[in-house]
C-alpha positions as CSV (number, residue, x, y, z in Angstrom):
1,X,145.5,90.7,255.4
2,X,147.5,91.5,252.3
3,X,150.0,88.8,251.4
4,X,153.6,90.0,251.2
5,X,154.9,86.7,249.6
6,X,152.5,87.5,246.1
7,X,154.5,90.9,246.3
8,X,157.6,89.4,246.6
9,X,156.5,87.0,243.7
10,X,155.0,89.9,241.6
11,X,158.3,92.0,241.6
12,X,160.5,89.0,240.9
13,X,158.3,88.6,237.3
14,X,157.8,90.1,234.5
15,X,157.5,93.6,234.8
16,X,161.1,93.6,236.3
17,X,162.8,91.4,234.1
18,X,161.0,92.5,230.2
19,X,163.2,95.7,230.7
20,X,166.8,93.7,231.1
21,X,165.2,90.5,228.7
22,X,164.9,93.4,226.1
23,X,167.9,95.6,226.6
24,X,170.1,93.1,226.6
25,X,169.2,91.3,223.3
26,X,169.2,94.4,221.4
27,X,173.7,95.2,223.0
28,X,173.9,91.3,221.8
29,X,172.2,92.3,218.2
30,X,174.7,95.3,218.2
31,X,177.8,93.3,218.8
32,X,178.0,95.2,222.1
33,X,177.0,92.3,224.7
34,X,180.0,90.4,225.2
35,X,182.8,92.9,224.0
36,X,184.4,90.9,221.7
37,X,186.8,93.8,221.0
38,X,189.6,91.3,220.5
39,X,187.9,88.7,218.0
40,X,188.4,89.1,214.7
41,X,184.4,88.2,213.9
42,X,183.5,91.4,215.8
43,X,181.7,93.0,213.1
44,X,180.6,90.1,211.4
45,X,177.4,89.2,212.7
46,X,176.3,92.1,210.9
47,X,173.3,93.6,209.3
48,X,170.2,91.2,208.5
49,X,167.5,88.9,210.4
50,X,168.7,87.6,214.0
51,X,166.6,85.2,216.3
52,X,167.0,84.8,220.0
53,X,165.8,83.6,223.3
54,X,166.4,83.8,227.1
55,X,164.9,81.4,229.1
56,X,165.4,82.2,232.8
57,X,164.7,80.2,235.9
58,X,164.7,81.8,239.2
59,X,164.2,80.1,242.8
60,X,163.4,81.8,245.7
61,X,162.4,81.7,249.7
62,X,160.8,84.4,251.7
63,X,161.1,84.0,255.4
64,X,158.5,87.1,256.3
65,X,155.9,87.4,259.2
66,X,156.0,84.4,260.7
67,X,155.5,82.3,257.4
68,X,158.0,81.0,254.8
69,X,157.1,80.4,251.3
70,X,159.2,78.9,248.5
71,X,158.6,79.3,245.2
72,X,159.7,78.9,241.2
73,X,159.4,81.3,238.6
74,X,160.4,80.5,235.0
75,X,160.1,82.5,231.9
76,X,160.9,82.1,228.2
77,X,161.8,85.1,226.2
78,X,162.1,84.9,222.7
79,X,162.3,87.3,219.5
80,X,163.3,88.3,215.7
81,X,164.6,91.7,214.8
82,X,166.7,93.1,211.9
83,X,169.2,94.9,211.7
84,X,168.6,97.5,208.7
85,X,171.6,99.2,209.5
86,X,174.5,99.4,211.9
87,X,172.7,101.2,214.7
88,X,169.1,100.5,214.0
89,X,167.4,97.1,215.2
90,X,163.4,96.8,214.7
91,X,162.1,93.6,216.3
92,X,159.0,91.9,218.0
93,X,159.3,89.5,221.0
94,X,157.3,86.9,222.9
95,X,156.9,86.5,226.6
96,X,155.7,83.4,228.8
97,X,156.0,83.4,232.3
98,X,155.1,81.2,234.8
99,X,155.3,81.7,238.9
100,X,154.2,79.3,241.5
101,X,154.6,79.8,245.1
102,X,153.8,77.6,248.8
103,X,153.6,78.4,251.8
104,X,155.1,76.1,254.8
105,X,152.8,75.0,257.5
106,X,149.8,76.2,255.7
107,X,146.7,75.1,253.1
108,X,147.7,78.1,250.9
109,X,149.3,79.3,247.6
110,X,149.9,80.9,245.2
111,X,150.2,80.9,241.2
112,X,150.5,83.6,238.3
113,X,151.2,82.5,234.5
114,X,151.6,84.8,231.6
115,X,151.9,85.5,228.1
116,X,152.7,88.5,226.3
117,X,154.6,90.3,223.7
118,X,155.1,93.3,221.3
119,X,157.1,95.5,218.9
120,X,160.4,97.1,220.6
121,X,163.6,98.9,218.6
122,X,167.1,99.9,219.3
123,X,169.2,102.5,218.1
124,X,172.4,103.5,218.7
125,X,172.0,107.5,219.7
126,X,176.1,107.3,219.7
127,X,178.5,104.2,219.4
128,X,178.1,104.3,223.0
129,X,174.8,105.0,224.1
130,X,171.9,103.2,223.1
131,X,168.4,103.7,223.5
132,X,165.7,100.6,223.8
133,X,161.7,100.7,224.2
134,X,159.6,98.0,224.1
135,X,155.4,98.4,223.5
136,X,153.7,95.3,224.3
137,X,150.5,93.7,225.7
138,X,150.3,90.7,228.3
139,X,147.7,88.8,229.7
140,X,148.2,88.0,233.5
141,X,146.2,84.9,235.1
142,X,146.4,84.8,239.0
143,X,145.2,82.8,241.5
144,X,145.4,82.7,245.4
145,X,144.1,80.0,247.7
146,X,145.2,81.7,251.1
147,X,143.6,81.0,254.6
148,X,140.4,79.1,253.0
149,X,139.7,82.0,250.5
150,X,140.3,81.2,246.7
151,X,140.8,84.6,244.9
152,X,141.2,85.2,241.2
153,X,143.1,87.8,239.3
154,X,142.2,88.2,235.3
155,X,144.5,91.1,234.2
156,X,145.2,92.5,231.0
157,X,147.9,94.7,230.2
158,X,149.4,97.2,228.1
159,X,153.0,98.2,228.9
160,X,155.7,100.4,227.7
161,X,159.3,99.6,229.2
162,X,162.3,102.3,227.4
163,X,165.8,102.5,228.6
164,X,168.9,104.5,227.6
165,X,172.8,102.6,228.1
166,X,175.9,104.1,228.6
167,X,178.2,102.1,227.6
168,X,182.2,102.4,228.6
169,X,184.4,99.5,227.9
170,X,188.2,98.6,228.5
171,X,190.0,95.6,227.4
172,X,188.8,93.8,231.1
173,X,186.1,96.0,232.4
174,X,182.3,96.8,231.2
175,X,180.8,99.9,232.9
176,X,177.1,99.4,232.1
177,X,174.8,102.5,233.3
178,X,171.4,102.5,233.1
179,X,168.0,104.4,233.1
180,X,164.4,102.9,232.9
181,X,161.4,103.4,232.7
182,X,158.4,101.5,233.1
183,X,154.2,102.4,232.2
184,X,151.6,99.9,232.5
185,X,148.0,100.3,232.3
186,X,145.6,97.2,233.9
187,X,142.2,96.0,233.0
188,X,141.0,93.8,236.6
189,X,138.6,91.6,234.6
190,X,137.3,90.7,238.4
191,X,137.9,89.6,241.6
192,X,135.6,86.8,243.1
193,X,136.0,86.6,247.6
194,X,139.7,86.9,248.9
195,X,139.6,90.2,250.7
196,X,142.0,92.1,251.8
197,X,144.3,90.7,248.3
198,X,146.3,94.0,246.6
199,X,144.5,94.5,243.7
200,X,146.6,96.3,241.0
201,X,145.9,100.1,239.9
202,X,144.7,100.5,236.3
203,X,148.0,102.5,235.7
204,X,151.1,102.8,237.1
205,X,154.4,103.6,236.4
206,X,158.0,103.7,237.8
207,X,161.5,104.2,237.1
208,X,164.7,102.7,238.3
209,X,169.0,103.6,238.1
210,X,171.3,101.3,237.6
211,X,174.7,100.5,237.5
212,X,176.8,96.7,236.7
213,X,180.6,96.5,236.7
214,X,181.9,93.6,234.5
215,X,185.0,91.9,234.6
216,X,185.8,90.2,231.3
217,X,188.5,88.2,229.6
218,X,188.6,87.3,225.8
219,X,189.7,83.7,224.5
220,X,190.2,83.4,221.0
221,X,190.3,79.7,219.0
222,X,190.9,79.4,215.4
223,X,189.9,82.7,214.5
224,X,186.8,81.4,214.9
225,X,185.4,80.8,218.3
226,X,185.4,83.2,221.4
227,X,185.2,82.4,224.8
228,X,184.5,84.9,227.1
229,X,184.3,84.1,231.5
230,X,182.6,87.1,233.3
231,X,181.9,88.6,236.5
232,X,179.0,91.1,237.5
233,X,178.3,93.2,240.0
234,X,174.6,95.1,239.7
235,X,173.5,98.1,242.2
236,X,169.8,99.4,241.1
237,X,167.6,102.0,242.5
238,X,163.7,102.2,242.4
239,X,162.4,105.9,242.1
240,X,159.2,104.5,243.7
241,X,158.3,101.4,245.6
242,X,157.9,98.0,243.4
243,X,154.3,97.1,242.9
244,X,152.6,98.6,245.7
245,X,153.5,101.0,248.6
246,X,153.1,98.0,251.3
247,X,156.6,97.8,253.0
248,X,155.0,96.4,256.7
249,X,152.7,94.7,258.1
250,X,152.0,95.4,262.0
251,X,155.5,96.9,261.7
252,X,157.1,94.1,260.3
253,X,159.4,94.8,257.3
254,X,158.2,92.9,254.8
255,X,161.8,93.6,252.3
256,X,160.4,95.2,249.3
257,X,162.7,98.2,249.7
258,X,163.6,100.6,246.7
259,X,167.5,98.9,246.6
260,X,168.5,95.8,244.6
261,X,171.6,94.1,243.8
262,X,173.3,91.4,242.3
263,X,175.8,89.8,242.0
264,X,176.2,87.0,238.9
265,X,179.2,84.8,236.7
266,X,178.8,82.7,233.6
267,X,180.3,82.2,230.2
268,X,179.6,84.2,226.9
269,X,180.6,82.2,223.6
270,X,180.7,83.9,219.9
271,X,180.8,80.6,217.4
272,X,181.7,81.7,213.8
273,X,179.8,84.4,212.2
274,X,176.3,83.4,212.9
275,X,175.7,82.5,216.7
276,X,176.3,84.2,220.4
277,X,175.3,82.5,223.4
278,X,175.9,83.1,227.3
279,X,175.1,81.1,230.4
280,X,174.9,82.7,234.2
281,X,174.1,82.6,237.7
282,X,173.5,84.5,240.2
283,X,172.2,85.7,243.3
284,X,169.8,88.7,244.1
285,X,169.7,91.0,247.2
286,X,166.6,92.7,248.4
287,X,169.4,93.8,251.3
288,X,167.0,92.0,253.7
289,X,167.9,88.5,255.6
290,X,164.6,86.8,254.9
291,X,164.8,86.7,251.6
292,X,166.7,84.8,249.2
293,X,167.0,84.6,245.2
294,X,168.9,82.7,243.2
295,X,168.4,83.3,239.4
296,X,170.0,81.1,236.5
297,X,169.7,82.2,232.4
298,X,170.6,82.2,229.4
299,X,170.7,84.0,225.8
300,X,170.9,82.9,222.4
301,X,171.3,84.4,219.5
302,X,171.4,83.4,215.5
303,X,172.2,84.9,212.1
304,X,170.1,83.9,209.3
305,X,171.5,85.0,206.4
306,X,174.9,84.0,205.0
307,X,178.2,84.3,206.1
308,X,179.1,87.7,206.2
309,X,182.4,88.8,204.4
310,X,183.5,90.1,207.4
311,X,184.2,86.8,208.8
312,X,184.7,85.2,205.5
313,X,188.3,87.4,205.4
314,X,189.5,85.4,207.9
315,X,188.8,81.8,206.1
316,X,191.7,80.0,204.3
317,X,192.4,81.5,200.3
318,X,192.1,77.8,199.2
319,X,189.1,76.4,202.0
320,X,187.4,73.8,200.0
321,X,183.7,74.9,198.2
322,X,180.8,74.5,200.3
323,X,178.1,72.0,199.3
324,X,174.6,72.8,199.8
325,X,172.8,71.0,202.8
326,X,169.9,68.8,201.6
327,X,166.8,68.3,203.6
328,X,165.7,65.5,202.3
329,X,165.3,62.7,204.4
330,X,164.6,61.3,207.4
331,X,164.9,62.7,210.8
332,X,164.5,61.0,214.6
333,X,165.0,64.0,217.6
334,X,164.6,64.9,221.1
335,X,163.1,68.8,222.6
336,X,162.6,70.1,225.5
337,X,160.8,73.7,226.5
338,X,158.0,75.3,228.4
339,X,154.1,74.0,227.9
340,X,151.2,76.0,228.9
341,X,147.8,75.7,229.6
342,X,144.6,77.3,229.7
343,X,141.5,75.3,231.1
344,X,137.9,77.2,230.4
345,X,135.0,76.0,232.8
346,X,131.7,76.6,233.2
347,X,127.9,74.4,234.5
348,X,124.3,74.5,233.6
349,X,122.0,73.5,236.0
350,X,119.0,71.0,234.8
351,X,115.7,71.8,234.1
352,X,115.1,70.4,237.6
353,X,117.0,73.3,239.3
354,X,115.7,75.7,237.1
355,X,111.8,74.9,238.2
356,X,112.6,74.7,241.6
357,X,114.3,77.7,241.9
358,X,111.5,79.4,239.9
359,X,108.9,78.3,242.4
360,X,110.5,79.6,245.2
361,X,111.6,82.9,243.8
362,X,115.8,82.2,243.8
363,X,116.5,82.5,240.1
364,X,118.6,85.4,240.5
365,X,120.4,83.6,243.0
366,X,121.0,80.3,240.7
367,X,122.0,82.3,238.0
368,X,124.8,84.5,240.3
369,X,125.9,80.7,241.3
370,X,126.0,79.7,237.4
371,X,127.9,82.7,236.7
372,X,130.5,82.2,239.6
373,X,131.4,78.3,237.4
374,X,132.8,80.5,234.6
375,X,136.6,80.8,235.4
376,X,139.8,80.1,233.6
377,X,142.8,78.3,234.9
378,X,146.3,78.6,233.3
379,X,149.7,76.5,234.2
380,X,152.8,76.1,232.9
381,X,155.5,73.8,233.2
382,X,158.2,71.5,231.6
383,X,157.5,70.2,228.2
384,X,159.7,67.2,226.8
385,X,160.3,64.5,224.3
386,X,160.9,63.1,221.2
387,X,159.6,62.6,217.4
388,X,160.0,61.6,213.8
389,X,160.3,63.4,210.5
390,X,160.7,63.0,206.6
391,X,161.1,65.8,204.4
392,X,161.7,66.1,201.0
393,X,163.3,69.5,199.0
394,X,162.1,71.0,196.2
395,X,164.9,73.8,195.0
396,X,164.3,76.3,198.0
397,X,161.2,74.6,199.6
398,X,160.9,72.1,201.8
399,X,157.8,69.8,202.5
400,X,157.1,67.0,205.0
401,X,155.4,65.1,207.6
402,X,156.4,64.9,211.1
403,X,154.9,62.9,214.4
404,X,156.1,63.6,217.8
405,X,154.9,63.0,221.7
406,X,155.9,65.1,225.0
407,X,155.4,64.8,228.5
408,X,154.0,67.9,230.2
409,X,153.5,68.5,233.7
410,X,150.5,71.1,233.2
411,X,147.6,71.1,236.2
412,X,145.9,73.1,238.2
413,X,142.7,73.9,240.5
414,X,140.7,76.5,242.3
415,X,138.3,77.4,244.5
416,X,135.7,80.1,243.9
417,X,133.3,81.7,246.1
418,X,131.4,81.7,248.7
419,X,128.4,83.0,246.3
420,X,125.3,83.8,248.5
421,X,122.2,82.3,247.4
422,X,119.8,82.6,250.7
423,X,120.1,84.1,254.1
424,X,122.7,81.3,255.8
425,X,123.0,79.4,252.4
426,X,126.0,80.0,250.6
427,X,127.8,78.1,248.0
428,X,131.5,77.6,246.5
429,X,133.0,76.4,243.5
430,X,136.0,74.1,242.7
431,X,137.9,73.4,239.4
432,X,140.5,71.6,238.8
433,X,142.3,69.9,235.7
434,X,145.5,67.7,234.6
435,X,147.3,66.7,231.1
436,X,150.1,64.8,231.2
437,X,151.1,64.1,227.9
438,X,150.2,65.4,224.4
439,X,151.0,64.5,220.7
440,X,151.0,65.9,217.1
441,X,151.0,64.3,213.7
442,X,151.7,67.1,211.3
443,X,152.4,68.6,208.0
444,X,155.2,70.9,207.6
445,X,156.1,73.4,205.1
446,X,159.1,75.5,204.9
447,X,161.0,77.9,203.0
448,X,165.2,78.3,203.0
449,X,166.5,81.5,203.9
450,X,169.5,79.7,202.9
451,X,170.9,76.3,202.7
452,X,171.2,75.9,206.1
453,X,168.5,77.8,207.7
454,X,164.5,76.8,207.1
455,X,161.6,79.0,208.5
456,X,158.4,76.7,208.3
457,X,154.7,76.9,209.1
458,X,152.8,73.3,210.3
459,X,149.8,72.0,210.9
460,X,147.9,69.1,211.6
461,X,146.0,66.7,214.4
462,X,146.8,66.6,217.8
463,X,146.0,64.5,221.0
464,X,146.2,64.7,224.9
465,X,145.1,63.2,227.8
466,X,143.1,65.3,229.7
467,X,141.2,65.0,233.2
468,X,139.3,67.7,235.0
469,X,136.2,67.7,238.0
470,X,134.1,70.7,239.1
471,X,132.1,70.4,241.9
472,X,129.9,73.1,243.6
473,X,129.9,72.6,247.4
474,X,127.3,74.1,250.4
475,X,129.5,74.9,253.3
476,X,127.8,74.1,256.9
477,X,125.8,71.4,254.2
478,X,127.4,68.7,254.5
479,X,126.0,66.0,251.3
480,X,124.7,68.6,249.0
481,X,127.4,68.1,246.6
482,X,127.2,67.9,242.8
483,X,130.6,66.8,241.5
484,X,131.6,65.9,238.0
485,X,134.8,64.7,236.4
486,X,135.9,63.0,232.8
487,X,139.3,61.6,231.9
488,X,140.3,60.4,228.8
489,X,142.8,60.9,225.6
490,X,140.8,63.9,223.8
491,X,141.4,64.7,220.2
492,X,142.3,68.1,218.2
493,X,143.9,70.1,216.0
494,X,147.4,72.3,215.7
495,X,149.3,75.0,213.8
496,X,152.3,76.8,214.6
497,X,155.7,77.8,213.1
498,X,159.3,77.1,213.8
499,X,163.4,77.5,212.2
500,X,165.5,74.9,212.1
501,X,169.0,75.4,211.5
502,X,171.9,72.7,210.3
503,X,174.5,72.1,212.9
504,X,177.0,70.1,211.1
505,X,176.8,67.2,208.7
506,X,173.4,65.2,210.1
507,X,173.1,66.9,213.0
508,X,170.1,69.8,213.3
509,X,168.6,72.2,215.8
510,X,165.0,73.7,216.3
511,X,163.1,76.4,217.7
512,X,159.4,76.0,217.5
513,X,155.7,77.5,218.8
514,X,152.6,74.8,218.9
515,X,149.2,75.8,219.5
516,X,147.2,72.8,220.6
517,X,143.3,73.2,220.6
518,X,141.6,70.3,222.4
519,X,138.1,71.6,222.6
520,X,135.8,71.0,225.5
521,X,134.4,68.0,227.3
522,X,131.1,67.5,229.9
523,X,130.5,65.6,232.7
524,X,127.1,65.4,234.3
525,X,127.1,66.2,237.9
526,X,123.9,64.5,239.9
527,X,122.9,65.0,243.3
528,X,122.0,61.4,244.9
529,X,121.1,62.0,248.6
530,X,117.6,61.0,248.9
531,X,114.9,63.3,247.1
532,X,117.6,65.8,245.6
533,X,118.2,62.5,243.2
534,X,116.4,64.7,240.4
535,X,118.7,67.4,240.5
536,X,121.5,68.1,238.7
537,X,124.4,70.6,237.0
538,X,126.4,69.6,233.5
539,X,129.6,70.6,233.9
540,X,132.1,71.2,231.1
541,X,135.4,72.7,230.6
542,X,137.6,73.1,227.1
543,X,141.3,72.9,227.0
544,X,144.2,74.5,225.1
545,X,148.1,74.2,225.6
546,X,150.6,76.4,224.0
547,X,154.5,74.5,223.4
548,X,157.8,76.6,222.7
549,X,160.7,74.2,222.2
550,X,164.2,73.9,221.3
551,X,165.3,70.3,219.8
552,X,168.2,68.6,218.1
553,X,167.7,66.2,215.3
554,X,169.7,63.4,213.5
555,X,168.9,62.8,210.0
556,X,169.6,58.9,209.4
557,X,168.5,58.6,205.4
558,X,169.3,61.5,202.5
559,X,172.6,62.1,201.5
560,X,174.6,63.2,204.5
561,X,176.8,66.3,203.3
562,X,178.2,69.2,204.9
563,X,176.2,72.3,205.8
564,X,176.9,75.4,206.2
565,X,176.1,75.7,210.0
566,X,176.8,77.0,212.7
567,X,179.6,74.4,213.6
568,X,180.9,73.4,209.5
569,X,184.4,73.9,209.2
């Protein structure tokens, strides 16, 4: 039976939302986002390096032949681009996703993660038409647990997503039209039981027309800050059906029909020269009454150079001089973000198996059963808390040590098989692992853009607790079990990179990647009924997590003068 929930699931992720994540960074990098036609820092975020994110959060329930399922999906999107000229942007962003789904009533699920990324540019074909396209690779990890059978879903993928934007403004009204078009090619790595599961083409493509109405009104303060309140209205049209051509089941509309809307509100906020962000909310209609969506996110985006002279005009003649922010000192902070991770497993039966199973002819068999233990599980989920730091300057670089600690919420199992191994002797596999918490101690080194802005690279030793158990199980069998498990704090290494930005006088803010390697662990797995006491399977699994995080920092020692920030006045 194919599960219309995982479709439901599947066109609420990624392959949907890269198109608007993309498009609409690029009309915030030209100044064309929130139509600050009124402000007088309009033009002034100007040419140069940008950074930005979206994280988005989306909650949904599907109430669809006879089941209802409930489910989260949350994705981070974050890039750099420049802007070499007024309607050129060349940039490369980075896309985690993770979706989890239940099912009410039933032992069943559902779970995709992802991570992705690759080059995209915009260019403004007229001052008001732009054209996007983004070329990117992402690796897809899914897992079903439906009905008793566990299914698994390896797929790597190369995409190309490319729109073109009219765009027609007033002083209150955005008119936002909008063609896409989306190409993906697949590579299944395999499928282990779960029949009947849609199992993606290896290329596909679709296009979609849209059309959003905005309402707008600009608030100016200081000359400096603009507020901007919105509503938005979206209509879109799918030139093909979204994922696959299932729309019923036993006649039974399952609601993944070619029309979409929605229907949002938020706040968009320019702060000086150097910074945009917006916050929204909204709901999305498949136009069916079983289904609904609510989506919340958010976009950020920051300057790196200096002030431009655009904005600069509009400073006091006789403003004070600026003094350079120092960075050295001592920092304490909090973050918060999204954690993922990826658990490897695999088991090696003993030489006791091995023997037996050569002297009655089932090697082949032992060795399709060792080969079903090899599986990957990846998760994803909240990542927060707190560290320390000392740095110390040296004219434009920046050196120090930093220690920190977060609590993740990053676990996961599975259930693979049946894998025949004799006529009425089959056998299964199940996986599962849990970290709660992991910690760094690190070296950082960094490198001004300017005296507010550092871009740094860090490295150093890292440590996490982490449990997992594999056990291989003979259904009708019962006893002939060999189960394993280990849980304790394992040790390992980091690197990653980050920007931290001065907000004003002490105060800081972050944005940084961790990639935490914690190698692999074993666990013997004996099998202790009677005269199977000789057999047994080693089971081992290797663990790595992968942290993007904002933060905000205090700096308590150093001298404490003003920046040049986002907030300095």
């Amino acid at each position: 039976m194919p599960v219309p929930h995982a479709n439901l699931a599947r066109a609420l992720g990624s392959d949907l939302a890269r198109n608007y994540f993309i498009s609409d960074a690029i009309l915030a990098g030209f100044n064309q986002q929130a139509s600050f036609a009124t402000s007088p820092v309009q033009a002034s975020m100007g040419n140069g390096w940008h950074a930005w994110m979206t994280p988005r959060q989306v909650n949904f329930t599907d109430r669809l032949v006879g089941l209802t399922s409930q489910g989260t999906l949350s994705e981070l999107t974050y890039g750099l681009d420049y802007r070499f000229r007024p309607d050129l942007i060349v940039g490369f962003a980075f896309n985690p996703e993770s979706t989890k789904v239940s099912y009410e009533g039933l032992n069943a699920s559902l779970y995709q993660s992802g991570i992705g990324g690759g080059p995209y540019v915009g260019w403004l074909v007229t001052p008001t038409t732009m054209f996007d396209a983004w070329l990117g690779y992402v690796r897809l990890d899914r897992a079903f647990d439906v009905f008793g059978h566990g299914a698994n879903m390896p797929v790597n993928r190369v995409f190309l997503s490319s729109s073109l934007t009219q765009i027609i403004d007033t002083p209150w009204m955005r008119v936002l039209p909008r063609f896409t078009v989306f190409h993906a090619h697949d590579d299944v790595a395999g499928v282990t039981s779960g029949q009947g599961f849609p199992i993606p083409g290896q290329g596909y493509s679709w296009g979609h027309v849209e059309g959003s109405v905005e309402l707008n009104r600009n608030f100016v303060f200081d000359q400096r800050y603009v507020l901007q309140p919105f509503v938005q209205a979206t209509l879109r049209y799918d030139t093909q059906q979204l994922v696959d051509t299932i729309t019923t089941i036993d006649g039974t509309d399952i609601g993944l029909t070619r029309w979409h809307g929605q229907l949002r509100g938020g706040v968009r906020a320019q702060v000086g020269s150097q910074t945009e962000v917006w916050l929204s909310g909204g709901y999305l209609s498949f136009f069916n009454p079983g289904i609904d969506v609510w989506e919340a996110k958010a976009h950020l985006r920051v300057r790196f150079d200096e002030v431009s002279s655009a904005f600069a005009a509009y400073m006091p003649l006789k403003a004070p001089p600026v003094i350079p922010y120092s960075w050295t000192g001592c920092s304490v902070g909090v973050n918060a973000g999204y954690g993922s991770a990826n658990a490897e497993f695999a088991s090696t039966p003993n030489g006791a198996i091995v023997d037996f199973a050569q002297a009655n002819g089932v090697l082949p068999e032992i060795a399709a059963q060792q080969a079903g233990s090899i599986g990957a599980r990846r998760t994803g989920g909240l990542a927060a808390g707190g560290g320390v730091s000392c740095n110390v300057q040296y004219d434009k670089t920046v050196v120090g040590l930093e220690t920190d600690i977060n609590y993740t919420d990053l676990g996961s199992s599975d259930l693979r098989g049946p894998f025949p191994l004799a006529p009425g002797v089959a056998a299964t596999w199940e996986n599962s692992f849990r970290s709660n918490f992991v910690g760094t101690v690190r070296g950082r080194l960094g490198f001004l853009a300017n005296s507010s802005n550092l871009v740094y690279v860090t490295a150093g030793l890292a440590y996490a607790d982490f449990a997992f158990s594999t056990a291989t199980d003979f259904p009708g069998f019962s006893g002939f079990r060999f189960a394993g498990s280990d849980s304790r704090v394992k040790p390992g290494w980091t690197a990653g990179l980050g920007w931290e930005t001065v907000l004003s006088g002490p105060w800081t803010a972050k944005l940084e990647y961790l990639h935490v390697d914690l190698g692999d662990r074993t666990a013997p797995a004996p099998q202790d009924v009677g005269a199977l006491s000789p057999y047994a399977w080693t089971h081992s699994a290797k663990l790595t997590e992968d942290l993007v995080r904002v933060g905000l920092n205090y700096k308590f020692t150093g001298p404490q003068v003003s920046g040049t920030g986002w907030f300095s006045r």
